[in-house]
C-alpha positions as CSV (number, residue, x, y, z in Angstrom):
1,X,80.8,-12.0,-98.1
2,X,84.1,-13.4,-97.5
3,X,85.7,-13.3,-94.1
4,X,82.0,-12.1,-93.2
5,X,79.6,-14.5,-93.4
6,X,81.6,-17.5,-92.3
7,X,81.5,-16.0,-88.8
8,X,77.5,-16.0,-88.8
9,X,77.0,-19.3,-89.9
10,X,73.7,-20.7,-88.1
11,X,74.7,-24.0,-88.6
12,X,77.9,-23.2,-86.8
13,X,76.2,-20.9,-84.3
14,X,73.9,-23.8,-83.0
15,X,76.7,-25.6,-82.6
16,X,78.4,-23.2,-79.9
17,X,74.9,-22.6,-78.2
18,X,74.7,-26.4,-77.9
19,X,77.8,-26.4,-76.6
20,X,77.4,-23.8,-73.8
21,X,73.8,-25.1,-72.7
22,X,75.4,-28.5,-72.3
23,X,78.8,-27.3,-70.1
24,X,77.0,-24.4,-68.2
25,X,76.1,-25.4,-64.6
26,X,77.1,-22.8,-62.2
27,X,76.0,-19.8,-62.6
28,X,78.3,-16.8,-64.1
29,X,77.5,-13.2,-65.0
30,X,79.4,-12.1,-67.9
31,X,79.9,-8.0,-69.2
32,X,81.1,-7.5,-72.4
33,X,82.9,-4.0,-72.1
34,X,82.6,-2.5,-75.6
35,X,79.8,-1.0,-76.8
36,X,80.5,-3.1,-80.7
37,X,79.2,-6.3,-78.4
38,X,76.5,-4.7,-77.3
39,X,75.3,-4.2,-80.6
40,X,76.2,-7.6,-81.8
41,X,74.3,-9.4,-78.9
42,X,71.2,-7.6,-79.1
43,X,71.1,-7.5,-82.6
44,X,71.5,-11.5,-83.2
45,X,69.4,-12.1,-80.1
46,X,72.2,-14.1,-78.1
47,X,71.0,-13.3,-74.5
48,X,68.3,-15.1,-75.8
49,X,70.3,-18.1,-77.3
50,X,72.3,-18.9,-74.0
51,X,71.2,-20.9,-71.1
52,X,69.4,-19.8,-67.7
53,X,72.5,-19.8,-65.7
54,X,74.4,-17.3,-68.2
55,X,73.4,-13.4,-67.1
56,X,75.0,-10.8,-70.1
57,X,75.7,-7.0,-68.7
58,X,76.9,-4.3,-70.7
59,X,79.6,-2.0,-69.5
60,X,80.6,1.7,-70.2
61,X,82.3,0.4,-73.5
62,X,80.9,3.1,-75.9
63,X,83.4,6.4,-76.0
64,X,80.9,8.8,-77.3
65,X,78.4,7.6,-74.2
66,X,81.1,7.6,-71.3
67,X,81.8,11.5,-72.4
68,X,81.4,13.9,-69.9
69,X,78.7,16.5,-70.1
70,X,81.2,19.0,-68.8
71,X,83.6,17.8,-71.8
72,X,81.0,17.7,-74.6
73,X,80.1,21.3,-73.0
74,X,83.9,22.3,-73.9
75,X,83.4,21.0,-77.3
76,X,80.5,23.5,-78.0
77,X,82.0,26.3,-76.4
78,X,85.1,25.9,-78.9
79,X,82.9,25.8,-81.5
80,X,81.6,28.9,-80.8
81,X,85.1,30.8,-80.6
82,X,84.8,33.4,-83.8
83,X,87.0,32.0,-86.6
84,X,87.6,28.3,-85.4
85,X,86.1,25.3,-87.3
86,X,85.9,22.5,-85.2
87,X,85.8,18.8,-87.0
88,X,84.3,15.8,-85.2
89,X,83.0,12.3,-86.1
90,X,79.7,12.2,-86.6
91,X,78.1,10.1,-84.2
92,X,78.9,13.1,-81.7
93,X,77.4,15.5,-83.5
94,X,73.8,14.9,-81.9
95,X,75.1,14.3,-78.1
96,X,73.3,16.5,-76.0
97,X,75.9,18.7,-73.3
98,X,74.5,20.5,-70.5
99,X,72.1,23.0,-72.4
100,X,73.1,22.5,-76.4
101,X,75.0,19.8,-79.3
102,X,77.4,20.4,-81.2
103,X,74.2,20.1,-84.1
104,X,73.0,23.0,-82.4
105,X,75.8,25.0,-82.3
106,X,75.8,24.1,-86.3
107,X,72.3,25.3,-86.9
108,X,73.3,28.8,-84.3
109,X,76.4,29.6,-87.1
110,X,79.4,27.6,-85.7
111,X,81.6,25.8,-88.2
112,X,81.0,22.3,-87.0
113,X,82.5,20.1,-89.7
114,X,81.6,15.7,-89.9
115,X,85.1,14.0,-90.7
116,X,86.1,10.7,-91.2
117,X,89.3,10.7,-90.2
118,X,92.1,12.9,-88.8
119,X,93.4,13.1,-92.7
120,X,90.3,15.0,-92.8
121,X,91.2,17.6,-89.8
122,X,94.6,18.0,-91.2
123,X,93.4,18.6,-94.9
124,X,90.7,21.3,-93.1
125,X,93.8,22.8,-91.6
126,X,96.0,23.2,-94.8
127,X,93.1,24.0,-97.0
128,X,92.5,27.2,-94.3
129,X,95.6,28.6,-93.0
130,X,94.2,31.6,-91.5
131,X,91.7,29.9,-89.4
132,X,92.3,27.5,-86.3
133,X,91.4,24.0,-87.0
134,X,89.9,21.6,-83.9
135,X,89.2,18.1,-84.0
136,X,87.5,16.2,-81.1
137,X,89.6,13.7,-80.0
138,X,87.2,11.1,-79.2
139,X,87.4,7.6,-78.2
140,X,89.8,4.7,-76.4
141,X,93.5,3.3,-77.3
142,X,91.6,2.4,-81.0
143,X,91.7,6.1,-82.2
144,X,94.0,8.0,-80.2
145,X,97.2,6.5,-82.0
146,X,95.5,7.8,-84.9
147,X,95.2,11.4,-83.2
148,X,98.7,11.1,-82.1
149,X,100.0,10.3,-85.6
150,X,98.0,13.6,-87.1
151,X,99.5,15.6,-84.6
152,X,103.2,14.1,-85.6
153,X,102.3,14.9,-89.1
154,X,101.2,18.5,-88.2
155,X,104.2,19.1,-86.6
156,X,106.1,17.8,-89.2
157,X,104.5,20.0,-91.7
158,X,104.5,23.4,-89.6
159,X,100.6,23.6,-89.9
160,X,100.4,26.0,-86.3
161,X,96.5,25.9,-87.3
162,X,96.1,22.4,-86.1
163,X,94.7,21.6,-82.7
164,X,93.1,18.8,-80.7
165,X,90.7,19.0,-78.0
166,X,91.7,15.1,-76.3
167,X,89.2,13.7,-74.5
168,X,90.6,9.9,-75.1
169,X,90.1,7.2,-72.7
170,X,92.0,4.6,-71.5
171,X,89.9,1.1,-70.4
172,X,92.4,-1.2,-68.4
173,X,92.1,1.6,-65.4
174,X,88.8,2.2,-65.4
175,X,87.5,-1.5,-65.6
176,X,90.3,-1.3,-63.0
177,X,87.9,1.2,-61.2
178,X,84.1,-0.4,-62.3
179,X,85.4,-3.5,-60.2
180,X,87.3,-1.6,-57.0
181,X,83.8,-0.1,-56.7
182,X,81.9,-3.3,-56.2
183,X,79.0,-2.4,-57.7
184,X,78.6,-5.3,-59.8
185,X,80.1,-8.4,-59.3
186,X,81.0,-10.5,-62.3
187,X,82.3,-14.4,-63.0
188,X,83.8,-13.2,-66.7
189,X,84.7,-10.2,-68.7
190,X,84.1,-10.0,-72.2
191,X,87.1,-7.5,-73.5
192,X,87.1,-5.3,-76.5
193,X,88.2,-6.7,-79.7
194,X,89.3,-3.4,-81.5
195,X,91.0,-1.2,-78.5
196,X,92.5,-5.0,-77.6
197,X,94.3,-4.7,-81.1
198,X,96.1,-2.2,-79.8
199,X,97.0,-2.6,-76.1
200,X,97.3,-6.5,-76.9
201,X,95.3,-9.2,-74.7
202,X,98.4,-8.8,-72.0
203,X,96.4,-6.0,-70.8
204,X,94.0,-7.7,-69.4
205,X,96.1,-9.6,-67.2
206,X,95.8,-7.7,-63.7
207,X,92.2,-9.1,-64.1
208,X,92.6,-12.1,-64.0
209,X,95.2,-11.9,-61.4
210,X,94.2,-9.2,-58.9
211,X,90.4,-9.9,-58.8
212,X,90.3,-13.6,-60.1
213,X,87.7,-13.1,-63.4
214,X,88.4,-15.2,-66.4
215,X,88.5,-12.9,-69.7
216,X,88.2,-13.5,-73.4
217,X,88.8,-10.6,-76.0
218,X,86.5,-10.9,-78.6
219,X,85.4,-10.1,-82.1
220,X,82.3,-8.2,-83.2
221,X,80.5,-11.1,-85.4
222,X,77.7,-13.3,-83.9
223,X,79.9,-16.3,-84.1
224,X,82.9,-14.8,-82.2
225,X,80.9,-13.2,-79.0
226,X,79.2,-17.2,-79.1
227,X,83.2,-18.4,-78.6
228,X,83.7,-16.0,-76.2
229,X,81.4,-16.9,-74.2
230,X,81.7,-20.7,-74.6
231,X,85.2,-20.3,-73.9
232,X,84.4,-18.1,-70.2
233,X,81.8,-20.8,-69.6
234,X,84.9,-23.1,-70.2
235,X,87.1,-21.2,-67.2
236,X,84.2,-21.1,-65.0
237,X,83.4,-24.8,-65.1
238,X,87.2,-25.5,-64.6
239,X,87.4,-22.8,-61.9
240,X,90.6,-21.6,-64.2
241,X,91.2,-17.8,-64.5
242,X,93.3,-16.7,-67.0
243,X,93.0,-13.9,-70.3
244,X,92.3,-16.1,-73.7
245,X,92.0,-14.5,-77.0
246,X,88.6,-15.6,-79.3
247,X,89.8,-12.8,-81.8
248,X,93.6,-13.5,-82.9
249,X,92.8,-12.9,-86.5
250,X,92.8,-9.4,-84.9
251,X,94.6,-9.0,-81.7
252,X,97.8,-10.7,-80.6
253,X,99.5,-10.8,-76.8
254,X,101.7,-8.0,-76.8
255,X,99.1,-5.5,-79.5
256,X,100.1,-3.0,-81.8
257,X,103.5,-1.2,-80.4
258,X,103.8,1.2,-83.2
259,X,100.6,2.4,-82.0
260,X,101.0,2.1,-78.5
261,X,104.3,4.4,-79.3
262,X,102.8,6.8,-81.4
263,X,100.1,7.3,-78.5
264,X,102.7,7.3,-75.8
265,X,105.4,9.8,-77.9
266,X,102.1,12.4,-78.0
267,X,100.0,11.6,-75.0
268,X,100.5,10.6,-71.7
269,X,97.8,10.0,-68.8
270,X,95.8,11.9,-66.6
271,X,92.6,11.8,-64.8
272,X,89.5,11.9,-66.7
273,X,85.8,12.2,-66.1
274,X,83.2,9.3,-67.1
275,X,79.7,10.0,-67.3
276,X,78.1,7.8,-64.7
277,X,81.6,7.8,-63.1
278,X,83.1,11.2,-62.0
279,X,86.5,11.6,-62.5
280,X,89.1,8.2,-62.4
281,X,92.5,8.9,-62.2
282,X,94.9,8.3,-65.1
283,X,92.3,7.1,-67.5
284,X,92.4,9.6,-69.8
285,X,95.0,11.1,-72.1
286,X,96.4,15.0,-72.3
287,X,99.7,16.3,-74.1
288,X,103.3,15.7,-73.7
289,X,104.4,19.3,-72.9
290,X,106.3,18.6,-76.0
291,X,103.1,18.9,-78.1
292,X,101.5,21.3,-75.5
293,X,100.8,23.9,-78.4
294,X,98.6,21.4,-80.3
295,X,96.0,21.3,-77.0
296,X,92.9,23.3,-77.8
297,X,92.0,23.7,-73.9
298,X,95.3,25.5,-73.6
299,X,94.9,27.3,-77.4
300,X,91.5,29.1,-76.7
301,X,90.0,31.5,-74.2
302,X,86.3,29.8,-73.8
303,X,83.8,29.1,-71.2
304,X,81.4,26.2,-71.1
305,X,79.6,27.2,-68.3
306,X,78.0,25.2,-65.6
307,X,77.3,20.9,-66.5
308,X,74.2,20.5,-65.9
309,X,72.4,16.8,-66.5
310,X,69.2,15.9,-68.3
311,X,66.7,15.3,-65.3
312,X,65.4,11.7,-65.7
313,X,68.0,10.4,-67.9
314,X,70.1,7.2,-65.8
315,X,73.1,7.2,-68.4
316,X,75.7,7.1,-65.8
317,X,73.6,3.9,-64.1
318,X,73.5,2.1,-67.4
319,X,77.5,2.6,-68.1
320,X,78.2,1.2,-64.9
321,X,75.8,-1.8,-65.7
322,X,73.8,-1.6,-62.5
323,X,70.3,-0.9,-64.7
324,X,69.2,-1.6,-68.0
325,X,67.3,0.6,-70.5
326,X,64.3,-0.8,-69.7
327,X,65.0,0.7,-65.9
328,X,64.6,4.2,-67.2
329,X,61.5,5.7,-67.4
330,X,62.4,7.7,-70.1
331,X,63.1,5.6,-72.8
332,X,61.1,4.7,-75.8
333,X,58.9,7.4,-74.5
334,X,60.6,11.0,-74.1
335,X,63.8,9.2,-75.1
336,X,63.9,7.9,-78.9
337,X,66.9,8.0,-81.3
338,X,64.9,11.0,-82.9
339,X,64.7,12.5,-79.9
340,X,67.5,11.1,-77.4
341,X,67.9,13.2,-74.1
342,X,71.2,11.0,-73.2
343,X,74.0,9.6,-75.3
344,X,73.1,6.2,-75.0
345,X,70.3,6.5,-77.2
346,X,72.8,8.9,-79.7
347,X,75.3,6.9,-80.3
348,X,74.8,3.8,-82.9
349,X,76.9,1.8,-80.3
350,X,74.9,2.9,-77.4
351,X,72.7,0.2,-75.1
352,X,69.7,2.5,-75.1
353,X,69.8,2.6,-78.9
354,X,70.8,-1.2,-79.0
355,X,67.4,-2.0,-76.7
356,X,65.5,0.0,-78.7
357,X,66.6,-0.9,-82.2
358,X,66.5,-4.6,-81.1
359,X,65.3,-5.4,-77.6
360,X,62.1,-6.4,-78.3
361,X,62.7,-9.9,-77.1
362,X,63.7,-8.6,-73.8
């Protein structure tokens, strides 16, 4: 396939692995922040590929994991307000809150709707004038210009049935916040190609600067996490810290500002709970009091109760990239993507579902 298969070239691939075996000396711990790397690594088996002195983590990069119980509670209380349908991507529809999913709520008689898009949502909303429309704002600075442009649109077109519930992230300020904690300390960052397209690689800056880690935004094919890597293995050597981009067919310095001001026009930030986290100021996204009518927290009288988490499940430890999977006595056992008690076994871009789709090397 073209523009695919060039970037998992084996011949090309042992090339790169050569090449970091033979430069890597000191030892560097590297965490790739996006959940898309996860995948990629553990499916193509490149922890495997790279020398002894190379140790991969993997951060809270996945939006549907990092959610909140007490947020995905909110989503199934809304969808259990008579009258409202709410639409949602689907890889949240099996994400167990506090005491039911929004597939529950489904199966109980809510009107929980799978869309693939905001155009979606808005088409709901236009097809059903009488009834509120929701959708669940899910996800980083790669979807929420998207949310922001549907709200533009609904505004534009005077559909008052339209509404988001917006629990965006942002990632600069809470990788901002993984590393004030000093939980884990790491030698290079491996930033996310597709939220990277957006913000630009000039985002990354303060990393390099303020706490002296060398970062690479990467692409999602085996070949491009390979040049990340070779190319952080490259700083470390040299003792250089700087942001490099192993993804510009993708991302460029300054990003995507039409996005950036479609997201800013709507949006602007607030604090925000992570799961595994608590709440980190301004990394996550409410209205513009401009656009306050189109918030579905402010829209809707609803309760989601108490949060409660799933006894046994370490989620929260995982995100933050202090355990592994394998650390959990839950998983592959009680904890299967048939069955997942926690998101990261839910979502396809989880590291529970990664390990146990693909860890078998381990």
């Amino acid at each position: 396939m073209k523009f695919v298969d060039e970037f998992r070239s084996s011949e090309l691939a042992q090339g790169l692995v050569r090449s970091i075996q033979h430069h890597s000396t000191r030892r560097a711990r590297f965490m790739e922040f996006c959940g898309g790397h996860t995948v990629t690594i553990m499916k193509h088996g490149i922890r495997q590929l790279l020398p002894p002195t190379i140790e991969m983590l993997s951060g809270p990069g996945c939006p549907v994991c990092v959610t909140d119980n007490a947020d995905l509670d909110k989503a199934v209380a809304l969808a259990h307000v008579p009258g409202v349908i709410l639409t949602t991507f689907g890889d949240m529809l099996k994400v167990p809150g506090s005491r039911s999913s929004l597939q529950e709520a489904r199966a109980d008689g809510a009107d929980v709707r799978i869309v693939y898009s905001t155009l979606d949502a808005l088409q709901i909303a236009r097809d059903n004038p009488a009834r509120p429309v929701v959708f669940l704002g899910i996800g980083f600075e790669t979807t929420a210009p998207t949310v922001a442009a549907s709200v533009l649109q609904a505004d534009q077109e005077g559909l008052h049935n339209y509404h988001v519930l917006s629990l965006h992230k942002l990632c600069p300020p809470v990788i901002k916040a993984l590393l004030d904690s000093g939980e884990v300390r790491l030698n290079g960052l491996i930033c996310p190609g597709h939220v990277s397209a957006v913000i630009g690689s000039k985002a990354w800056e303060f990393i390099s600067r303020e706490y002296g880690i060398p970062c690479v935004v990467s692409g999602f094919e085996p070949l491009d996490v390979l040049q990340c890597v070779y190319m952080l293995v490259s700083q470390v050597e040299k003792s250089e810290c700087k942001v490099e981009i192993a993804y510009r067919r993708g991302v460029r310095p300054e990003g995507n500002q039409r996005a950036l001001e479609l997201m800013d026009r709507v949006f602007e930030p607030c604090p925000a709970r992570w799961r595994g986290m608590g709440q980190v100021a301004a990394t996550g996204l409410r209205f513009r009091k401009t656009y306050q009518r189109f918030d579905a927290e402010s829209a809707f009288d609803f309760d989601p109760g108490p949060t409660l988490e799933p006894k046994g499940c370490i989620c929260g430890e995982i995100l933050r990239a202090v355990k592994t999977p394998r650390d959990c006595q839950l998983f592959g056992k009680v904890c299967t993507p048939a069955s997942p008690v926690g998101p990261c076994m839910v979502s396809s871009e989880g590291s529970c579902a990664a390990y146990y789709l693909y860890g078998a090397a381990e």
